[in-house]
N, C-alpha and C positions, 0 to 999 in steps of 0.2 A: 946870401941865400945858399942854402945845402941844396945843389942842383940832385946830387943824387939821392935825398930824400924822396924828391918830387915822385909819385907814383899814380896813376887811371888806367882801368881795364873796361871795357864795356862789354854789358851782357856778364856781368858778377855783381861779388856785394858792393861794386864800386859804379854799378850802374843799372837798375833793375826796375820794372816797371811795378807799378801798383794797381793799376786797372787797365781799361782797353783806353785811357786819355791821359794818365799821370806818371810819369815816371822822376824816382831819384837819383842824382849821381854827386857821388862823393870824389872829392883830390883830397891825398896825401900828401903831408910839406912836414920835413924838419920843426918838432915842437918848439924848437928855440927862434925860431923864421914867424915875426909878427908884422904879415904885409899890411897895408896902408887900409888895402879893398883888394876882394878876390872875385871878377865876374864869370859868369858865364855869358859865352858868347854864339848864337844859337840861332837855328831857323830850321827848317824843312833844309834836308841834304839837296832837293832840286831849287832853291832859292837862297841859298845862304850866299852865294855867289856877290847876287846884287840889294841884299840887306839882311842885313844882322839885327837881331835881338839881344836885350842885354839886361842881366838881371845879377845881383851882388848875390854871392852867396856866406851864410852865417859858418862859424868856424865853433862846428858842434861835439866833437869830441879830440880829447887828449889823454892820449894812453901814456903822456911821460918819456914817450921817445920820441912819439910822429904826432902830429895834429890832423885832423882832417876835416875841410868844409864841405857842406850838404848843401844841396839845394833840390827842391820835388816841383816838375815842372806839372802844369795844365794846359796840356796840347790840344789843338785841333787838329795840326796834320804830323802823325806819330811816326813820320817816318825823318827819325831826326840827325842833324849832324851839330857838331858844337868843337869846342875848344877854349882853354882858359885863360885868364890875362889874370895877371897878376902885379899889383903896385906896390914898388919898393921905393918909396916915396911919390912922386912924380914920375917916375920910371917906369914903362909897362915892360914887361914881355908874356908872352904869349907861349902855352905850352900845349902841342898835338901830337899825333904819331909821330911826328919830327924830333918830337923833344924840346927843348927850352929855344927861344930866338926872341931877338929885340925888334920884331918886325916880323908881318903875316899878311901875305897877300890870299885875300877871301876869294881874286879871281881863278886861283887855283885851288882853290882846298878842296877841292875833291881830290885830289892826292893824301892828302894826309890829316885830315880832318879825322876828331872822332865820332863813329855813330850807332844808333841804335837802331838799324834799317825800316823796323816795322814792328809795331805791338800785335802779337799773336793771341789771340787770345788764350788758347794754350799752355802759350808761356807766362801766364799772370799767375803767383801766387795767391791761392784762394785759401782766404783763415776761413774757417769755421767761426760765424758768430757766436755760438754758446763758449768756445776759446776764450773771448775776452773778459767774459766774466768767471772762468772755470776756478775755481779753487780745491784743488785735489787733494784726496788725504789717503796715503797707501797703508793698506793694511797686510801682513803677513798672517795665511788665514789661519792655520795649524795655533796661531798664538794670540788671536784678537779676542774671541767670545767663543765658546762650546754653546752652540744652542739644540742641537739633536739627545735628548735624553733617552730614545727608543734606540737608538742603532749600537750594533756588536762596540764596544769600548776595548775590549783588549789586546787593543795595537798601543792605546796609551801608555807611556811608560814615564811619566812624571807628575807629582801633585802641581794643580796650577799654581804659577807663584813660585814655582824652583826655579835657581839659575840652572838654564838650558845646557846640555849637550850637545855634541854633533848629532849625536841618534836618538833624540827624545823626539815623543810627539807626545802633544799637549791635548789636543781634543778642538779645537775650532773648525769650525764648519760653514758651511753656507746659513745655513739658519743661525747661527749664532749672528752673521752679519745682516740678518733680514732683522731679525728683534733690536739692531741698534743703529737702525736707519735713523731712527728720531731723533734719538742721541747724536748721530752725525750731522743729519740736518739745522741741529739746535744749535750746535758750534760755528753754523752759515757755510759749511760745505755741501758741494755741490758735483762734486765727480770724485769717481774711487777709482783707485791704481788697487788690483789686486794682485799679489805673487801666485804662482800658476794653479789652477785648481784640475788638471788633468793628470786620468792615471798613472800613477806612478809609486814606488816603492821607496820613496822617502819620506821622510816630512817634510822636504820643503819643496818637493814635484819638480823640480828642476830636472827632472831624467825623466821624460815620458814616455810610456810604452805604448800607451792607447790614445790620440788627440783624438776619437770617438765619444769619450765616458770622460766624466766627471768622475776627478778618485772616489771611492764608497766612503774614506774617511771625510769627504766634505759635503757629501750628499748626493743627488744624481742631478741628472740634467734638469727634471721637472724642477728642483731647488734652483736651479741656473733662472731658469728662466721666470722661476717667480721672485727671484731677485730682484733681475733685471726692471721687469715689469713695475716691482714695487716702488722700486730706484726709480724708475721714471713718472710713478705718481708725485714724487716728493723733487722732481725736478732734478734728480741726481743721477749724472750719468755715470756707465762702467765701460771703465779698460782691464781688458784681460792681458795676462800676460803669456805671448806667444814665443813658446822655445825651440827654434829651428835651426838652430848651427850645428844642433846635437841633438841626440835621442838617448833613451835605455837601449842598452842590450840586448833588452827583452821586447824591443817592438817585434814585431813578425818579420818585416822585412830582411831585418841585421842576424835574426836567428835562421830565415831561413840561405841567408850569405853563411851561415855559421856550419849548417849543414851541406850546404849541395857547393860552396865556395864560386869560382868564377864560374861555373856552371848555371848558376841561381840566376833567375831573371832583373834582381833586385842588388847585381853584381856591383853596379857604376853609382849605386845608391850615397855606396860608401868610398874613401879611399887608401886603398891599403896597395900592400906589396906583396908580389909570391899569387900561388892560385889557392890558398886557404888560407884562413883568418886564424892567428895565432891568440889566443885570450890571455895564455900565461905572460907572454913576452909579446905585447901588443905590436903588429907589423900595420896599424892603419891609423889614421888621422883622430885622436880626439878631443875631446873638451878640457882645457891643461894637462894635467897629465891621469886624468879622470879614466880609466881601461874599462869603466862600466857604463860611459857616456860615447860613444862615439859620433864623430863629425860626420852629417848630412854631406855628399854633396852638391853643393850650389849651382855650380854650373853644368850637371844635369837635368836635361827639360822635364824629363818626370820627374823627380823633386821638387821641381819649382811647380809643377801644377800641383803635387802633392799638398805643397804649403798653400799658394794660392786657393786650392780648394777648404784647406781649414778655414784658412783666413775668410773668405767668404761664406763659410757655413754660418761661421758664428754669427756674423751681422746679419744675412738672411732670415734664418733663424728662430735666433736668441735677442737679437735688437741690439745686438752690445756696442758700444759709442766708438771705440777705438782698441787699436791695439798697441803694447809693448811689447819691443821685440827682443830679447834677451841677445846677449855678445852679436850685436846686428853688424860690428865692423868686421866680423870675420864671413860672416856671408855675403854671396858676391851680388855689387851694384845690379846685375842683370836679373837676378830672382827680385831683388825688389823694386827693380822697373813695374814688372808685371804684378808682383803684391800689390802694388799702390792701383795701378788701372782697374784690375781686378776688383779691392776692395774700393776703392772710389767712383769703378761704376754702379756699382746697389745702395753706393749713402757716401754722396761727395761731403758729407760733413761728419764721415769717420776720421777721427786721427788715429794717425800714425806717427809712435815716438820709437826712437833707438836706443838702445843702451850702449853708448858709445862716450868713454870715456876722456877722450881727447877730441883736439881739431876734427871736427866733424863736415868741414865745408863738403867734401864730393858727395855726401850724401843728401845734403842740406839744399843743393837748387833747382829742387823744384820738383824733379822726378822721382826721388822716392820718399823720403821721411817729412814729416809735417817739423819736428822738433826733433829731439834728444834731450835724454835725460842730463839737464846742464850741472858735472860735474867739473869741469872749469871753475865755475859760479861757485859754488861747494869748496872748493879748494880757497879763492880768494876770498873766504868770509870767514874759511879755519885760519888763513893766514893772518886776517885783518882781526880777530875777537880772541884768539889765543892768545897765552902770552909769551913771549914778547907779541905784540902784533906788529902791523902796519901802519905807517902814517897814515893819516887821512889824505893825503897824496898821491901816498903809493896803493893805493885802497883804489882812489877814484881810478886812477891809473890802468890799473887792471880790471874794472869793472866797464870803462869807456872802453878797451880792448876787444874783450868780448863780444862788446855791443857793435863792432866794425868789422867781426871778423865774419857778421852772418850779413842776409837781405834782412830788411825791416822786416818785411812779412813773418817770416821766419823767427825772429827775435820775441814776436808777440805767443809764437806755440813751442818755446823751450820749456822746458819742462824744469822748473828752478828749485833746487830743494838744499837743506841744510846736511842731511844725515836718509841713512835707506837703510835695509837689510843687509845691506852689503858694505856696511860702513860702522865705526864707532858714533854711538851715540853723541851729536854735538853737545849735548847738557855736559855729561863726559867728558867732550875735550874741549871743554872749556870750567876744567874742574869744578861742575853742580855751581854755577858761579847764575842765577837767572836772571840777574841785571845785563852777564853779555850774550845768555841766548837771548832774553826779549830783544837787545839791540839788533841782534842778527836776523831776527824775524822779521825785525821792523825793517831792514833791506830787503828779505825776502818778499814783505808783502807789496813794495812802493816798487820794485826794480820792475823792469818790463818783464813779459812772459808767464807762464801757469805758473802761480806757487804749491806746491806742493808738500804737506805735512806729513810726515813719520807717525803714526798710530802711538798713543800712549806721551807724545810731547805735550799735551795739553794737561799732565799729571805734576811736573817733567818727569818723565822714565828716565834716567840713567841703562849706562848700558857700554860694553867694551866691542871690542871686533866680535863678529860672527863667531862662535852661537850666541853669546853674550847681548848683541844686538836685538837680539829674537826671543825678548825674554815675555811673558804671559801680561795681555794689560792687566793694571791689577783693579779692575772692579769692584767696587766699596771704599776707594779712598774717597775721602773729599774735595771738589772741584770748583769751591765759591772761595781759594785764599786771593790774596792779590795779585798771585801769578796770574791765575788763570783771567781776575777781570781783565787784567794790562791785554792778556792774549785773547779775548774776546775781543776790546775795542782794536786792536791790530787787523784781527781775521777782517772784522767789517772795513776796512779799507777799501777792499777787493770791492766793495757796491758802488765805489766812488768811478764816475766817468772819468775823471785825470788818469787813475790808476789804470783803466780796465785798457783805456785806446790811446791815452793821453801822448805826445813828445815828449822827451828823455834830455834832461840837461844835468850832466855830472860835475859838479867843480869840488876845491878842497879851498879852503880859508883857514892858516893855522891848523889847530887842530880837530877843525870842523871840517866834517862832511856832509856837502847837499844834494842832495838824490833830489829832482823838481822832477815832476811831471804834470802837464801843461795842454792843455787844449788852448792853439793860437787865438787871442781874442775874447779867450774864456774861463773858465775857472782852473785852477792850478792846484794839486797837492806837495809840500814840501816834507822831505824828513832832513831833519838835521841832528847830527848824529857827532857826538862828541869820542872823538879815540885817542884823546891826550890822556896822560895818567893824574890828573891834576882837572878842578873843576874850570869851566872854560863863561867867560861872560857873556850871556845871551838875550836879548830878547824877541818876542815871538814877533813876527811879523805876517797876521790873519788868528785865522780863529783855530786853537787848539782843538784836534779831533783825539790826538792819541800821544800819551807821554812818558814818562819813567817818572811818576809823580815830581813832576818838575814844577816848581814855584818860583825861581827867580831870586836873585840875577843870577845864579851860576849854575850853570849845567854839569853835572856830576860825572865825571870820568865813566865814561859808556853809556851814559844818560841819552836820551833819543827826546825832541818833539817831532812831532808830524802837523803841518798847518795847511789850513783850507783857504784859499780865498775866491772872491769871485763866482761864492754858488751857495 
């Protein structure tokens, strides 16, 4: 046994309540360490003294270096204490705050027991129900549909259909995405990610000047809110995208620092050096090295009510379902304490997601982000469908990873996607190859969490890094070849109950990979997913729902089934 593999924290993602009765807790052990039986040993912290409860727990994920077992308790009195035995053969020992010992006296474990003192209600991650069935599809609006044929056009500066510049605008609009709700709706989406529609002097509004207005190139607020409205006769929710790390230039506040400098009321807004704002040779904090984006400060209490009040205007409102919050790992925890209270006291079933492109756990427990945009996820599915990829090993590996480094709760509102605006097209880097994006969708759609589609993948759009990414959908191609049916019976996954709430069991066989997800006692979807380079022998075990036209026996080098059984 690798003793110092051994790892438990309580009150983390290694121990976290589910409701005001249910809580999970995960150990940590060396992936090479295969004990006999792993219990948990357990009672109320005021009776565990004079009896113990005992329950085996399953060994549910393997990241390739550590294993870890889970067990989710159903308590009646939540004020709990425990500690683990572990059998290496016949052999127990017992692991608590003490560490590893071949012997544990329960008449003292109030010393060194571990526990979970009391479920608060408080502290219970609360998913939003419409979450588990969300199927999100973002769109970049400047470049999805032009629907305003009355409004000034000559901001436009590209025929739709050119590869983009950094300084093109295209013409999309709010009404352009009201006329293809049906359209969206017909493909079985059901929430939109839109890139920012507030004032601003770019095409891609990422520098806001006014969070008042709706830019005039996308329409005005009344278009916001007949969106909104409409999206929610079609059962389709909208997240806006909220950029508060930084602002334009051109907000009032930053201009009127620009004029009157430390004197200005709106001094602490920002933060720089010296008693005036230098523009040529920037002396204050901004957006990379952006000199016309300057950074908000966060841990100013006007600023934070500043955003807080956006943030709730919109949902008061406008209705809108949730927000995205642009470069959210640079804004400080404390502003989105209060974001989250704020927006979660007028619609506790708003989300809230970060664009946070790494290890996101300090954001992630509980007090402020519902999810993050999971580029982790993103990363291990360019590694795993590129070429060379990843074993089916090193695949599961990293994708069991993932899934331990958050709370369950939490896992169910990441936000999972393959490619964004701010990313090369996966069709792209996986050279226009659609046998390995459908494979990679078909992880996207089975793996836990929101899936999330790219505007214009249902074509497949091709596309390089930014602007390239942001190229115009193109409208009139044809959408009934075999790509798109394979990506239709995919999308519909998302309606399946395994998928939407189901348990998560990751393994690799050879060159097979099996994503199960499982309702204990109930019906189960599997995707099994071939990442050898060579066809691999298979057969289906349930009822095929989705495939890579797979007939048998051999599943075709990145060939995918998806099987049902049990419902």
């Amino acid at each position: 046994m690798n003793i110092k593999a051994l790892y438990h924290r309580p009150d983390s993602n290694f121990c976290f309540p589910l409701s005001d009765h249910e809580i999970t807790i995960r150990l940590r052990v060396d992936a090479a360490d295969h004990f006999a039986k792993v219990e948990l040993v357990y009672n109320s912290k005021y009776l565990i003294q004079g009896q113990q409860l005992v329950k085996t727990m399953a060994r549910a994920y393997d990241d390739g270096t550590f294993a870890y077992y889970e067990i989710t308790l159903d308590l009646k009195d939540t004020r709990l204490a425990y500690v683990f035995r572990l059998y290496e053969g016949s052999q127990a020992y017992y692991f608590s705050e003490r560490g590893l010992t071949q012997t544990y006296d329960f008449n003292l474990s109030y010393y060194d027991f571990f526990q979970f003192p009391f479920i608060n209600d408080a502290d219970v991650i609360k998913v939003p129900a419409w979450t588990k069935k969300a199927l999100f599809y973002e769109i970049f609006v400047d470049r999805f549909n032009k629907g305003d044929t009355t409004k000034d056009q000559s901001y436009i500066t590209m025929k739709w259909g050119a590869i983009p510049t950094n300084h093109d605008y295209a013409g999309g609009d709010l009404k352009g995405i009201i006329q293809k709700l049906d359209y969206i709706k017909g493909w079985g989406f059901n929430a939109l990610y839109l890139t920012p529609i507030f004032k601003s002097r770019s095409y891609h509004k990422y520098d806001i000047e006014d969070y008042d207005k709706v830019d005039p190139q996308f329409g005005n607020l009344d278009d916001l809110k007949a969106l909104v409205k409409k999206a929610h006769k079609r059962d389709i929710k909208v997240v806006l995208d909220g950029v508060f790390n930084h602002c334009s230039w051109n907000l009032k506040q930053f201009q009127d620092v620009v004029k009157n400098g430390r004197a200005s009321p709106y001094a602490d807004w920002f933060i720089f050096k010296g008693d005036h704002l230098n523009l040529d040779e920037p002396n204050y904090e901004m957006f990379a090295f952006c000199k016309d984006m300057p950074k908000l400060n966060s841990s100013n209490s006007e600023v934070q009510r500043f955003v807080c009040d956006i943030g709730a205007r919109y949902v008061k409102e406008y209705g809108i379902d949730g927000w995205r919050l642009d470069v959210s790992d640079e804004v400080s925890h404390d502003l989105w304490r209060g974001f989250r209270k704020t927006v979660k006291a007028l619609n506790p079933d708003c989300l809230i997601l970060g664009e946070n492109w790494h290890d996101s756990y300090p954001f992630l427990i509980g007090d402020q982000f519902d999810g993050v945009m999971n580029y982790p996820f993103t990363k291990a599915c360019l590694d795993g469908f590129k070429k060379p990829g990843l074993s089916a090993a090193a695949l599961a590996g990293r994708l069991n990873g993932l899934l331990v480094r958050e709370k369950g709760p939490i896992n169910q509102m990441m936000l999972n996607l393959l490619d964004s605006h701010d990313t090369h097209r996966f069709f792209s880097e996986v050279d226009e190859d659609k046998d390995r994006l459908l494979a990679a969708l078909a992880l996207l759609l089975v793996y836990p969490g929101m899936p999330c589609v790219y505007y214009g993948t249902e074509i497949p759009l091709p596309g390089g890094y930014d602007p390239d990414s942001r190229r115009c959908f193109p409208w009139g191609q044809p959408q009934n070849g075999e790509y798109q049916k394979a990506l239709r019976r995919l999308l519909a996954l998302r309606t399946l109950k395994p998928v939407q709430e189901g348990e998560t069991r990751i393994v690799s066989k050879g060159t097979m990979l099996a994503v199960d997800r499982f309702i204990p006692d109930g019906p189960s979807v599997t995707l099994y997913l071939n990442m050898g380079p060579e066809g691999a022998y298979f057969q289906a075990d349930g009822d095929v729902v989705a495939s890579s036209n797979f007939v048998g026996p051999l599943l075709p080098s990145f060939g995918y089934v998806v099987t049902l059984k049990g419902e």
